[in-house]
Structure formats: structure tokens, C-alpha cells
Biopython code that builds the backbone (N, CA, C, O; Angstrom):
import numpy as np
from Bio.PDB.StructureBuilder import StructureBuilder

atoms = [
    (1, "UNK", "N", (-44.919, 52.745, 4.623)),
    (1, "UNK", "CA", (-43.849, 52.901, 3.656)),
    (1, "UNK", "C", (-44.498, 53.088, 2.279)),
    (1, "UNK", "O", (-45.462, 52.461, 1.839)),
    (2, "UNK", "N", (-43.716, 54.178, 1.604)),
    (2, "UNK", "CA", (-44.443, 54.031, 0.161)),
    (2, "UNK", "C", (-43.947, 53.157, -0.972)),
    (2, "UNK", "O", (-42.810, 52.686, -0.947)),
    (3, "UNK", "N", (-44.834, 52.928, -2.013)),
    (3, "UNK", "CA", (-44.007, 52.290, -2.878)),
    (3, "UNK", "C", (-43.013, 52.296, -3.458)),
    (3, "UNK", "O", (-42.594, 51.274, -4.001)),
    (4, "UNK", "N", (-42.498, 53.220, -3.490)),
    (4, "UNK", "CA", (-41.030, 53.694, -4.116)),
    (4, "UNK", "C", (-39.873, 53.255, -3.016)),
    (4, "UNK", "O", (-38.897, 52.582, -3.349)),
    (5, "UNK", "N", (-40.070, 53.658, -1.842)),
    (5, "UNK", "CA", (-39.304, 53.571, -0.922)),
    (5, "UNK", "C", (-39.157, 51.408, -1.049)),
    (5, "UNK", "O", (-38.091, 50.857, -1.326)),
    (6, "UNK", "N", (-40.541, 50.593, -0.754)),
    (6, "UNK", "CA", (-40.370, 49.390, -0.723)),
    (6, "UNK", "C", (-39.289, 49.045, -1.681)),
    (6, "UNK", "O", (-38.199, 48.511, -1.475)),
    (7, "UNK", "N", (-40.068, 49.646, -3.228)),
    (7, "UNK", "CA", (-38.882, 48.642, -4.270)),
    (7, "UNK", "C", (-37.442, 49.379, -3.996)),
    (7, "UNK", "O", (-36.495, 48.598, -4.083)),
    (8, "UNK", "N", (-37.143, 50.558, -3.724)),
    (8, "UNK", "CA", (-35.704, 50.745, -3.429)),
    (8, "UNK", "C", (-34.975, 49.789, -2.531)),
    (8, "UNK", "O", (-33.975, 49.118, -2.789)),
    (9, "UNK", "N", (-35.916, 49.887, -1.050)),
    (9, "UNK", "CA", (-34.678, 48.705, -0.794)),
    (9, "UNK", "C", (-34.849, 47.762, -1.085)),
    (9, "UNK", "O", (-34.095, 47.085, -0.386)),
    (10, "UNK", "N", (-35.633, 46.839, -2.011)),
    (10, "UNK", "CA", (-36.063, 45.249, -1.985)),
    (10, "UNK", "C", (-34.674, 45.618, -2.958)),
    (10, "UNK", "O", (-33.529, 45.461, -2.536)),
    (11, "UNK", "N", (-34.964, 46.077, -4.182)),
    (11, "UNK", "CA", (-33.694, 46.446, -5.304)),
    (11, "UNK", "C", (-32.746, 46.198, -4.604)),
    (11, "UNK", "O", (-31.975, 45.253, -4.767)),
    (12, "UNK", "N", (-32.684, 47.293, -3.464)),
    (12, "UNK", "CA", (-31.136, 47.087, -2.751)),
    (12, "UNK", "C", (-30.641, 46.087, -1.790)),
    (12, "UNK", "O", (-29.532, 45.922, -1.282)),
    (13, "UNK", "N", (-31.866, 45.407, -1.669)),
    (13, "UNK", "CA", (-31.264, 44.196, -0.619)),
    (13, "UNK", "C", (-31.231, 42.756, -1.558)),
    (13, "UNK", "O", (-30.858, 41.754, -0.947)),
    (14, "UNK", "N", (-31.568, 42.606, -2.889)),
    (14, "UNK", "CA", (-31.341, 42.055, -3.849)),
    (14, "UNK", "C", (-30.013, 42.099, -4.470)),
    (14, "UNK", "O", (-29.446, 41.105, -4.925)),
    (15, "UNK", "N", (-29.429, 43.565, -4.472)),
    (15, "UNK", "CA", (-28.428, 44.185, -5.413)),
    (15, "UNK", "C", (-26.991, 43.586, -5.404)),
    (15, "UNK", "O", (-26.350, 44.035, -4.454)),
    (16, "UNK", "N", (-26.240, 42.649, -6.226)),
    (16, "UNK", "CA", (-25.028, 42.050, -6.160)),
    (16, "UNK", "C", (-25.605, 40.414, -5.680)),
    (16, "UNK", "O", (-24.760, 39.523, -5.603)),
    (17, "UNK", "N", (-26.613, 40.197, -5.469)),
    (17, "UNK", "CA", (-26.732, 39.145, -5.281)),
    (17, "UNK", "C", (-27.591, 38.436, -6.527)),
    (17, "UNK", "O", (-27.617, 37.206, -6.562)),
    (18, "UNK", "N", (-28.239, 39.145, -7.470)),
    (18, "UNK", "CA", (-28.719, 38.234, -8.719)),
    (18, "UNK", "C", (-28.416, 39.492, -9.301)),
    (18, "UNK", "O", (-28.067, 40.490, -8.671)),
    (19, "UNK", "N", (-28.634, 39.363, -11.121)),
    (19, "UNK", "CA", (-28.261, 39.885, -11.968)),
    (19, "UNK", "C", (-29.433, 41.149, -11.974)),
    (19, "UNK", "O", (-30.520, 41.257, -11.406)),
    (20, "UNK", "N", (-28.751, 41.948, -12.798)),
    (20, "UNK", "CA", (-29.496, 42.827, -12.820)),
    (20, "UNK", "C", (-31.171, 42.577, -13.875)),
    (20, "UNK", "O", (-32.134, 43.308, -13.642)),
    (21, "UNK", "N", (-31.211, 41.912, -14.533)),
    (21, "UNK", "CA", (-32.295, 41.431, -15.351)),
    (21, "UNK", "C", (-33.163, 40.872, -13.850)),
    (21, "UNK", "O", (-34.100, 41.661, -13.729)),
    (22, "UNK", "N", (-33.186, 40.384, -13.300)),
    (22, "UNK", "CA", (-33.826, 39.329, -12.441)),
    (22, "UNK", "C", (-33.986, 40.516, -11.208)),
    (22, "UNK", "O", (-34.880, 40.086, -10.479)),
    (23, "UNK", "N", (-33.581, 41.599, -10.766)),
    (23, "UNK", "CA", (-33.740, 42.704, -10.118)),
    (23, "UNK", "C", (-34.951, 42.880, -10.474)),
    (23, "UNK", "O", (-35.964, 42.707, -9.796)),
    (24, "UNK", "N", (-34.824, 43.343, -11.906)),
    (24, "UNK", "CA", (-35.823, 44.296, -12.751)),
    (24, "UNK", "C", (-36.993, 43.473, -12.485)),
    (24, "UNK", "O", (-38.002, 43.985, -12.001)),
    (25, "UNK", "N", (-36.924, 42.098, -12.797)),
    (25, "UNK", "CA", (-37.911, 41.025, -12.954)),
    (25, "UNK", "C", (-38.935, 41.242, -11.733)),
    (25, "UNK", "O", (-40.038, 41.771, -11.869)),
    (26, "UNK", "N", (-38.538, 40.876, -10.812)),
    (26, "UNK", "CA", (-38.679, 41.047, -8.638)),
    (26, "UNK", "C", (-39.503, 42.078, -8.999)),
    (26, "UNK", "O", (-40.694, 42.025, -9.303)),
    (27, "UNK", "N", (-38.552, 43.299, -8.923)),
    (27, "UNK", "CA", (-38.974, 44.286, -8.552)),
    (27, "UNK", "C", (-40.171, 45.294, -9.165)),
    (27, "UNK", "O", (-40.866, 46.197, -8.699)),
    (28, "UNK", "N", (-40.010, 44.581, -10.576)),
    (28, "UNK", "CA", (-41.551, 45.080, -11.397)),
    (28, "UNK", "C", (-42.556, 44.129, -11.133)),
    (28, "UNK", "O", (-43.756, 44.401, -11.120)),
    (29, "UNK", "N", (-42.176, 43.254, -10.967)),
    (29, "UNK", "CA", (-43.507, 42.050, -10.220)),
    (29, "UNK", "C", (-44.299, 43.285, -8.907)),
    (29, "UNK", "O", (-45.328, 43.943, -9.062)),
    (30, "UNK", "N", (-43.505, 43.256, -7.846)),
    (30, "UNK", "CA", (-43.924, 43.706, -6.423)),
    (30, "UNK", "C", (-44.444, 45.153, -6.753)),
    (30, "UNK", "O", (-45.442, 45.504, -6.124)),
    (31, "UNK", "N", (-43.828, 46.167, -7.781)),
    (31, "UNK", "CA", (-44.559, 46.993, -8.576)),
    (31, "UNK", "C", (-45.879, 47.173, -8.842)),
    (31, "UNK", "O", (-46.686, 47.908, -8.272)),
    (32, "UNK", "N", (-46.016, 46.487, -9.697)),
    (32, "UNK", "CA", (-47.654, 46.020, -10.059)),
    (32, "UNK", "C", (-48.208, 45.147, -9.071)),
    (32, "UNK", "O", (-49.414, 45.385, -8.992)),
    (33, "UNK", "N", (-47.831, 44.164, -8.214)),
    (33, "UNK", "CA", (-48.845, 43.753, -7.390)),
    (33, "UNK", "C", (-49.575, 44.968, -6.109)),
    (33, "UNK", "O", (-50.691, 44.999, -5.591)),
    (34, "UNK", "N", (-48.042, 46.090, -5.902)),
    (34, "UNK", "CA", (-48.774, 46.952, -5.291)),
    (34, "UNK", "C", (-49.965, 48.284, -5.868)),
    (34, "UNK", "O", (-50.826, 48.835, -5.182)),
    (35, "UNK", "N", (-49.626, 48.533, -7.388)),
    (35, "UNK", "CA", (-50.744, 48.889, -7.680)),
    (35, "UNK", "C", (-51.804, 48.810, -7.764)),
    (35, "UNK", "O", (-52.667, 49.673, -7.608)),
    (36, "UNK", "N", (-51.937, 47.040, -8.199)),
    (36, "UNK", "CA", (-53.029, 46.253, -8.222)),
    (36, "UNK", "C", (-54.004, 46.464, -7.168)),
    (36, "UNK", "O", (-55.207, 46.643, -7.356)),
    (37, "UNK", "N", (-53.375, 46.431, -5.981)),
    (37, "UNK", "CA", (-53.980, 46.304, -4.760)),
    (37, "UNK", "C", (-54.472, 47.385, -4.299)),
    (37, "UNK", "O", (-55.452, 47.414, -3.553)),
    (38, "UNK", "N", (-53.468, 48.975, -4.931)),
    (38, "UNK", "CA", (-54.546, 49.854, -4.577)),
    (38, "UNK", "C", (-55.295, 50.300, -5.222)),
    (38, "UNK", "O", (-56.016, 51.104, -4.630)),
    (39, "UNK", "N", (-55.603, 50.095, -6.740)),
    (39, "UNK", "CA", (-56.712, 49.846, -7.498)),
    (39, "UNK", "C", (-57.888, 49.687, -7.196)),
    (39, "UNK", "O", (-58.882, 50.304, -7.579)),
    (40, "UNK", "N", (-57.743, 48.498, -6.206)),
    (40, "UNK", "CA", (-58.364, 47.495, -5.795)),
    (40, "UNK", "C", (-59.121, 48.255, -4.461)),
    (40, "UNK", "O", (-60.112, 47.745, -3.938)),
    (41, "UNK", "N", (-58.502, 49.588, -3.960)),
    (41, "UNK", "CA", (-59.281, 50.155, -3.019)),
    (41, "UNK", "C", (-58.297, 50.259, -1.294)),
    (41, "UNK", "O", (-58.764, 50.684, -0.238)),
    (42, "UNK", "N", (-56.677, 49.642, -1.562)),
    (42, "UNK", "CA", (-56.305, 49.665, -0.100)),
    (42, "UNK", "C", (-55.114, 50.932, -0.141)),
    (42, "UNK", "O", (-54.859, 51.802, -0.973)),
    (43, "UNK", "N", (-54.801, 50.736, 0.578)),
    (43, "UNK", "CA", (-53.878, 52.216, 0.971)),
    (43, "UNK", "C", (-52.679, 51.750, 0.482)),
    (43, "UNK", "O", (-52.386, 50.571, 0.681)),
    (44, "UNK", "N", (-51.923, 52.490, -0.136)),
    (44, "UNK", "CA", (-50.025, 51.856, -0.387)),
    (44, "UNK", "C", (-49.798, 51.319, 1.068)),
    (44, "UNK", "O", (-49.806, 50.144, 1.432)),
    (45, "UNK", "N", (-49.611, 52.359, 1.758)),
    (45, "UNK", "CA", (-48.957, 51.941, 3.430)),
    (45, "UNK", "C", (-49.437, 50.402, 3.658)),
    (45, "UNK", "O", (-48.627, 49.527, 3.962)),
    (46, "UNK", "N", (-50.827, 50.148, 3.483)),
    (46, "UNK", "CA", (-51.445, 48.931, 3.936)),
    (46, "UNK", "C", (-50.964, 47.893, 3.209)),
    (46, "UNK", "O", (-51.164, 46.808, 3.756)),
    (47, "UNK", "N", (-50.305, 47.837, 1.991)),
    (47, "UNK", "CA", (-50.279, 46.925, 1.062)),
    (47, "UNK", "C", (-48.413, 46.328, 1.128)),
    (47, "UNK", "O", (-47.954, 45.189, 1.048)),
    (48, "UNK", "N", (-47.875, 47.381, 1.267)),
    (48, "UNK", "CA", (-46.612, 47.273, 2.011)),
    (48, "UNK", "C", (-46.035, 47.102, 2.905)),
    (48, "UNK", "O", (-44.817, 46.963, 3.018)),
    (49, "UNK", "N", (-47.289, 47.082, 4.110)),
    (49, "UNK", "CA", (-46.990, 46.476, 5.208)),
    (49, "UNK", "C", (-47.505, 44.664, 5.659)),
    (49, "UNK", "O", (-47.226, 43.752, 6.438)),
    (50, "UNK", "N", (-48.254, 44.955, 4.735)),
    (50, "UNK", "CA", (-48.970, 43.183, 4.467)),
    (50, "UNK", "C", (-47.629, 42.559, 3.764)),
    (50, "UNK", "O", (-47.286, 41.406, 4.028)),
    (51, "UNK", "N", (-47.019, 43.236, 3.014)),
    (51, "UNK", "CA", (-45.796, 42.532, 2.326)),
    (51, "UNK", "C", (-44.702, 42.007, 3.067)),
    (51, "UNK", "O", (-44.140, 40.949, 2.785)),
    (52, "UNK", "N", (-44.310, 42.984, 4.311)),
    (52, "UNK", "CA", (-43.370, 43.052, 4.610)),
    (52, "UNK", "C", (-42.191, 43.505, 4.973)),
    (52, "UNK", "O", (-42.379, 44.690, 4.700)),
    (53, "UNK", "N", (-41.105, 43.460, 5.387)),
    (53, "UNK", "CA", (-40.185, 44.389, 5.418)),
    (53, "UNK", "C", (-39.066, 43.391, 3.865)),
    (53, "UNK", "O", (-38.784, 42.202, 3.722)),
    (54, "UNK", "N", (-38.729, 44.715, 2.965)),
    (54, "UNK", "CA", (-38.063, 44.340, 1.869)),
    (54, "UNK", "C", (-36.982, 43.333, 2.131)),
    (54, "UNK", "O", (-36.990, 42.346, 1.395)),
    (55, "UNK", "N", (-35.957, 43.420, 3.151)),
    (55, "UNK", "CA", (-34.880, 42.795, 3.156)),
    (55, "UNK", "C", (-35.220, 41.131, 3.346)),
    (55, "UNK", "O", (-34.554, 40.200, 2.895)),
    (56, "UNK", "N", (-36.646, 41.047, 4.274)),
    (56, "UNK", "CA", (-36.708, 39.550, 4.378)),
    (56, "UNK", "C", (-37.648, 38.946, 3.128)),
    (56, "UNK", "O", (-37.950, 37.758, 3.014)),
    (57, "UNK", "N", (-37.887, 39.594, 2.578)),
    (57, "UNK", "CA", (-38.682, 38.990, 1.148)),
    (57, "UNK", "C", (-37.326, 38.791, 0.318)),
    (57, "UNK", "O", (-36.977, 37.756, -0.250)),
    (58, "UNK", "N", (-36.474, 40.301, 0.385)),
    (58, "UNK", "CA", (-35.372, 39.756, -0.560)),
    (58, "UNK", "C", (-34.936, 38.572, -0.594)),
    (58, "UNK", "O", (-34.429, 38.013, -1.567)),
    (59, "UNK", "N", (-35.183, 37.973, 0.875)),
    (59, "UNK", "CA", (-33.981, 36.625, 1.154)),
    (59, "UNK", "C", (-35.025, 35.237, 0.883)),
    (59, "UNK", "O", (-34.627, 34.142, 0.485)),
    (60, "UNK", "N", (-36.338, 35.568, 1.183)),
    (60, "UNK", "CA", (-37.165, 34.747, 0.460)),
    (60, "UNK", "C", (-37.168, 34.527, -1.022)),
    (60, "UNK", "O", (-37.507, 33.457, -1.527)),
    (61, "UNK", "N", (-36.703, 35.785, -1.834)),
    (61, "UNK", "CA", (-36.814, 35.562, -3.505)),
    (61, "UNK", "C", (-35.070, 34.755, -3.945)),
    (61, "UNK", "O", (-34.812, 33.927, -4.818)),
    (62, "UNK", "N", (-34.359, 35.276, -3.153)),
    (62, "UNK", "CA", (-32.558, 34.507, -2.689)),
    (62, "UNK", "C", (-33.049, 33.317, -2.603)),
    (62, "UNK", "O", (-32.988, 32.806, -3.721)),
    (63, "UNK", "N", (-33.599, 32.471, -1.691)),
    (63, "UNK", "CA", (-33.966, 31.239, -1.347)),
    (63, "UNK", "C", (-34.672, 30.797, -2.408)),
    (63, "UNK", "O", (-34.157, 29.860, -3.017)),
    (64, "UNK", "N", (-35.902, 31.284, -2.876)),
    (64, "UNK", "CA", (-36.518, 30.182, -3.920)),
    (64, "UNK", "C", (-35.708, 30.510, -5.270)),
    (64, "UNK", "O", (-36.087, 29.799, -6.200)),
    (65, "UNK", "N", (-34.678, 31.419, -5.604)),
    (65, "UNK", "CA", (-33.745, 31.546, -7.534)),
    (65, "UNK", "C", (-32.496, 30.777, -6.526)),
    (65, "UNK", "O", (-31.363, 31.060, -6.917)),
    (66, "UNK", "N", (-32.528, 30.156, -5.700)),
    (66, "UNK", "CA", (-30.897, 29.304, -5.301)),
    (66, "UNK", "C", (-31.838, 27.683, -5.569)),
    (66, "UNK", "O", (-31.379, 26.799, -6.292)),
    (67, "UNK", "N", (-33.227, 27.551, -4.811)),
    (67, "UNK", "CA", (-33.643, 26.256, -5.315)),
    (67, "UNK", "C", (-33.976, 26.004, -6.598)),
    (67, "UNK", "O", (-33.826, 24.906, -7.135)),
    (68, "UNK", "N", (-34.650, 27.465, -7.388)),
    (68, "UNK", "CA", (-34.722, 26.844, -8.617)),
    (68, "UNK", "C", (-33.351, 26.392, -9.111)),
    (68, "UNK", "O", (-33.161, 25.177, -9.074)),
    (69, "UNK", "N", (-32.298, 27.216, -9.597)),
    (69, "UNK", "CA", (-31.372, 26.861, -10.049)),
    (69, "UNK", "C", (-30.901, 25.411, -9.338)),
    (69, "UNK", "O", (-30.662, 24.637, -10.265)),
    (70, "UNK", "N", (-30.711, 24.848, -8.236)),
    (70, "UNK", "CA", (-30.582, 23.690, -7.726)),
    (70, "UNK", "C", (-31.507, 23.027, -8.044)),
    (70, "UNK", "O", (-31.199, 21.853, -7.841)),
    (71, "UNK", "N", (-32.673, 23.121, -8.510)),
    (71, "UNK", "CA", (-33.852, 21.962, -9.114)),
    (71, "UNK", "C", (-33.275, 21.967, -10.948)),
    (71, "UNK", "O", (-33.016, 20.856, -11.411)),
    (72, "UNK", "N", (-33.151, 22.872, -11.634)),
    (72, "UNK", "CA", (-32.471, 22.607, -12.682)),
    (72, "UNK", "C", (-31.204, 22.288, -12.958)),
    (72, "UNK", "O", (-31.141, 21.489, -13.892)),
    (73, "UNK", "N", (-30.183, 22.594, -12.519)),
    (73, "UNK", "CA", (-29.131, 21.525, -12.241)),
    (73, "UNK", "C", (-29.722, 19.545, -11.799)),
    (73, "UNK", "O", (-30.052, 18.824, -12.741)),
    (74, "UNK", "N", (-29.733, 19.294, -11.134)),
    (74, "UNK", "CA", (-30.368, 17.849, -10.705)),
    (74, "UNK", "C", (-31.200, 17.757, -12.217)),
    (74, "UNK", "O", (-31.051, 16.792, -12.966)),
    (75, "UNK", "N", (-31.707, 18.414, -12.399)),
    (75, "UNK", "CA", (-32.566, 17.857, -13.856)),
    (75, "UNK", "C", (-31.481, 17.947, -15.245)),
    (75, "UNK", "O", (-31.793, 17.076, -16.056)),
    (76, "UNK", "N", (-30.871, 18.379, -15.480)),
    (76, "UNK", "CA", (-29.194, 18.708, -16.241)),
    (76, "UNK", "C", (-28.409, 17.653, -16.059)),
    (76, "UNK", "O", (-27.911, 17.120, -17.050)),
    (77, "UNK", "N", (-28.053, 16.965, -14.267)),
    (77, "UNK", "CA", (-27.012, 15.655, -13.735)),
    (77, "UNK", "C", (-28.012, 14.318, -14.473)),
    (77, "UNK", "O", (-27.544, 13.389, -15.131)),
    (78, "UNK", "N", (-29.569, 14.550, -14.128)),
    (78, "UNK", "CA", (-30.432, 13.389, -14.296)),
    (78, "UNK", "C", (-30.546, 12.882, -15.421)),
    (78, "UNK", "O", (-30.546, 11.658, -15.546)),
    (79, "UNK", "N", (-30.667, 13.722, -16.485)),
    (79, "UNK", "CA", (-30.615, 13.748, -18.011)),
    (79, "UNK", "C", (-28.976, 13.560, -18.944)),
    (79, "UNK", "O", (-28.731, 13.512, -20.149)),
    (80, "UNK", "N", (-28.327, 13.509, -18.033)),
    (80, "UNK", "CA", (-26.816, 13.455, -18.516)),
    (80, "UNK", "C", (-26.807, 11.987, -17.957)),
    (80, "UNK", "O", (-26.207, 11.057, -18.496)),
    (81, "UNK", "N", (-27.535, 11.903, -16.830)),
    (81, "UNK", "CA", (-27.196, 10.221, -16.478)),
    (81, "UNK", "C", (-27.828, 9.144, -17.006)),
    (81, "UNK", "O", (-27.626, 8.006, -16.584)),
    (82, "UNK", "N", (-28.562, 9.395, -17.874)),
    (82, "UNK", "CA", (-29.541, 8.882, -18.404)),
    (82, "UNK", "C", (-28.586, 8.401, -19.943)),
    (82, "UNK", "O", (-28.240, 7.348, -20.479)),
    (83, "UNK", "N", (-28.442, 9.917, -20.211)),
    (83, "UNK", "CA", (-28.016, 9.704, -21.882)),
    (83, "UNK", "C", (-26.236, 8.545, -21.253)),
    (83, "UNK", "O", (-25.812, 7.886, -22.203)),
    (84, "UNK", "N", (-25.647, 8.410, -20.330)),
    (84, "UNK", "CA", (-24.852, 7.790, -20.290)),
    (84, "UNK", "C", (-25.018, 6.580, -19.880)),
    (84, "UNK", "O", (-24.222, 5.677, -20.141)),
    (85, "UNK", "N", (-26.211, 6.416, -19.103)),
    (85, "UNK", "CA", (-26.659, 5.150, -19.217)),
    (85, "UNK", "C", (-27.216, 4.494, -20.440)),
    (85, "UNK", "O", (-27.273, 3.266, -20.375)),
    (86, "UNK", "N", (-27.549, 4.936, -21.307)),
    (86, "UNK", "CA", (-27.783, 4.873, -22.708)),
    (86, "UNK", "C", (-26.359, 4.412, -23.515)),
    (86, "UNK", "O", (-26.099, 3.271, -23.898)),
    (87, "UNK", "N", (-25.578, 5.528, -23.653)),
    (87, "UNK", "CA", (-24.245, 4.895, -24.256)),
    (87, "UNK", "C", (-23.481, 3.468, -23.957)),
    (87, "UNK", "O", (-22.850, 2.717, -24.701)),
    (88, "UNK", "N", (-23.786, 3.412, -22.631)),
    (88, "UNK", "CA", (-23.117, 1.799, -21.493)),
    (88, "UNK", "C", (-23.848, 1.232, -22.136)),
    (88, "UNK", "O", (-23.203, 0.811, -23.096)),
    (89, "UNK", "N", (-25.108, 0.866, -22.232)),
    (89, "UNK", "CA", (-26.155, -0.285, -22.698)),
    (89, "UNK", "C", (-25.833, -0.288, -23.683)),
    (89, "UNK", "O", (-25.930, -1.489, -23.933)),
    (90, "UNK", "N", (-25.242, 0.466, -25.148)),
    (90, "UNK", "CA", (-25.079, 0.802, -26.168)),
    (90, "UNK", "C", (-23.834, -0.408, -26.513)),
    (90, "UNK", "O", (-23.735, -1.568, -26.915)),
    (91, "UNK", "N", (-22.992, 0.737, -26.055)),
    (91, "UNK", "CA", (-21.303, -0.102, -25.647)),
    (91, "UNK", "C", (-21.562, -1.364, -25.458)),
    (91, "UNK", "O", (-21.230, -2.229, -26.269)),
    (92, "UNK", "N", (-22.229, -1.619, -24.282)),
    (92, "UNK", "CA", (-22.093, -3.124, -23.811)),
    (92, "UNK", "C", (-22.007, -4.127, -24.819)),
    (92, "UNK", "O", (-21.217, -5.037, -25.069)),
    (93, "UNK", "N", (-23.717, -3.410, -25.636)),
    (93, "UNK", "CA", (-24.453, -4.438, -26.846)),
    (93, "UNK", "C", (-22.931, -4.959, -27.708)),
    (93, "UNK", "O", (-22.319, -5.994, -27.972)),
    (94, "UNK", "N", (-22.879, -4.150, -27.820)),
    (94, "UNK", "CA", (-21.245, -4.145, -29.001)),
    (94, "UNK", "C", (-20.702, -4.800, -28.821)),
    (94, "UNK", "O", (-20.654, -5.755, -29.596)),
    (95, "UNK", "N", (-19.688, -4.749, -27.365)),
    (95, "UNK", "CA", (-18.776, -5.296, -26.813)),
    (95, "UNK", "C", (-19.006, -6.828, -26.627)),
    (95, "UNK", "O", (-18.042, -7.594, -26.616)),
    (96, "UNK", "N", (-20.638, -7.392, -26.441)),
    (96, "UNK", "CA", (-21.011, -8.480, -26.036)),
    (96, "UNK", "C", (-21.080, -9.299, -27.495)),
    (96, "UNK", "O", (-20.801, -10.498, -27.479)),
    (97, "UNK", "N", (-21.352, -8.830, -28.417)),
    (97, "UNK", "CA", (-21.381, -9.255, -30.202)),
    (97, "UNK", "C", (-20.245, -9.170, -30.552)),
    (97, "UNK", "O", (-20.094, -10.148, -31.285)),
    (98, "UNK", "N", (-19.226, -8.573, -30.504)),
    (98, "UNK", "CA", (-17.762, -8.574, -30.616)),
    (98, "UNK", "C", (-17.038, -10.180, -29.970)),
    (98, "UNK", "O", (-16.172, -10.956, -30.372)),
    (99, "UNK", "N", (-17.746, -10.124, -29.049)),
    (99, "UNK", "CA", (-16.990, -11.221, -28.108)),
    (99, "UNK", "C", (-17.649, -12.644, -28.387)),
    (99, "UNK", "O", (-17.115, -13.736, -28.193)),
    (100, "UNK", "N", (-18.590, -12.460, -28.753)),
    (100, "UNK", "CA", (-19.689, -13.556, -29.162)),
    (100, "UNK", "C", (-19.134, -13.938, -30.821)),
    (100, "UNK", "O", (-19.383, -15.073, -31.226)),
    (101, "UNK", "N", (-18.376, -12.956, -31.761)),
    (101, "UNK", "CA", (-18.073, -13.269, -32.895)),
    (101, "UNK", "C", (-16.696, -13.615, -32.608)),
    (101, "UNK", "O", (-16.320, -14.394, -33.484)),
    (102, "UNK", "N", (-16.000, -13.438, -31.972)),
    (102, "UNK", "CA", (-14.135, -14.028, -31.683)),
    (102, "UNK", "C", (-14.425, -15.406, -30.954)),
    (102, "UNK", "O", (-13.663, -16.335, -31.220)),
    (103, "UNK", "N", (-15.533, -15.634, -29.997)),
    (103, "UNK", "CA", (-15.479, -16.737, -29.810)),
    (103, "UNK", "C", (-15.899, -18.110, -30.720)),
    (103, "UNK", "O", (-15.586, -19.300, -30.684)),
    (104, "UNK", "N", (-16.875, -17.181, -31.638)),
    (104, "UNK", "CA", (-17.453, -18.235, -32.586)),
    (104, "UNK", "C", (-16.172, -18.563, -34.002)),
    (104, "UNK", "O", (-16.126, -19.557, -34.726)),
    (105, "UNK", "N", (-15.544, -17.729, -34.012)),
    (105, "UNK", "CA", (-14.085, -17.733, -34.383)),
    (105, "UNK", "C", (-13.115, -18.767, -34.494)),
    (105, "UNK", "O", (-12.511, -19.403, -35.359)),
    (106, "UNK", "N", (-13.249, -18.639, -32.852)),
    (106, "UNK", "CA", (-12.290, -20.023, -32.256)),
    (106, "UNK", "C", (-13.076, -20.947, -33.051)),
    (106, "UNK", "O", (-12.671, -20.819, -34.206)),
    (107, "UNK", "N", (-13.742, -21.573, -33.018)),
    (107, "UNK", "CA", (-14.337, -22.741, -33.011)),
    (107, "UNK", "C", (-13.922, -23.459, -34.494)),
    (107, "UNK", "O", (-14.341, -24.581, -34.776)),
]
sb = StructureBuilder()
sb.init_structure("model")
sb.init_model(0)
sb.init_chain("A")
sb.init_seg("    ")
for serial, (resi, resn, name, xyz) in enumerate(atoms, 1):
    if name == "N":
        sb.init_residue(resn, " ", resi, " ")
    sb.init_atom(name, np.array(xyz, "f"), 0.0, 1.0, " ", f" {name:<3s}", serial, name[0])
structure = sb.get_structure()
């Protein structure tokens, strides 16, 4: 397969499933790694067939931009739980000096 042909369908087995920026991203990556390689002295055919067939890499690059985004989310919930565990300890302090001054009140 030649290079043109690979990134067409990787493009197209990507296409509607991430944005078009992140297409471009993929697909100029696998670009230059196949030049690189024949630079480097190997045949396009050879370098594209070491790769793969496009559609199952597509679903490999699907799989690791669904975990990243699921590893940054959890880091977004973790950091939100944090700053609210922060406010509670905050609150509490208050609430516990509030109650500590009405009781000393009574007295």
C-alpha cells in the first residue's frame, strides 16, 4: 500500500469520530513516521505493512484519545474533590467556633 492510500483511509476510518484538528494531528504523525522510515532506506510498501491495516490502528488511536480524555476527567472529579474537601474542613472550622462562642454565651 502506498502512503497516500494508508493516510486516506486511516483519515477515513478516523473521520466523524474525533475532530478534525486531531485527524490532521494522527494523520501527519503516521506521515512523517513513514517518510522517516524510508529515508532511512525501507520501501513505503514495507513500512505500511509493518504498520498495519489503517482501520485497526484507527481504533487503537479511538482507544488511547477515549482513555486519555477518561484519565483527564478523573483528574478534573479528583481536584474538584479535593477543593470541596477543603471548603467542608473550612465550613466545619467555622461552624465549630460559632458553636463554641453561643455556648460560651450561655454561661
Amino acid at each position: 500500500m502506498t502512503k497516500n492510500d494508508f493516510i486516506t483511509k486511516l483519515r477515513r476510518a478516523l473521520a466523524g469520530k474525533l475532530d478534525g484538528a486531531k485527524i490532521t494531528e494522527h494523520a501527519s504523525y503516521y506521515e512523517e513516521y513513514i517518510e522517516i522510515q524510508i529515508r532511512k532506506g525501507k520501501e513505503e510498501w514495507q513500512v505500511t505493512e509493518e504498520l498495519g491495516e489503517p482501520a485497526l490502528l484507527a481504533k487503537s488511536i479511538l482507544n488511547a484519545e477515549r482513555d486519555s480524555r477518561a484519565h483527564l476527567n478523573e483528574t478534573k472529579l479528583l481536584a474538584l474533590g479535593m477543593h470541596v474537601k477543603s471548603v467542608c474542613l473550612d465550613l466545619g472550622q467555622k461552624i465549630k467556633q460559632k458553636a463554641k462562642d453561643w455556648f460560651e454565651g450561655l454561661r
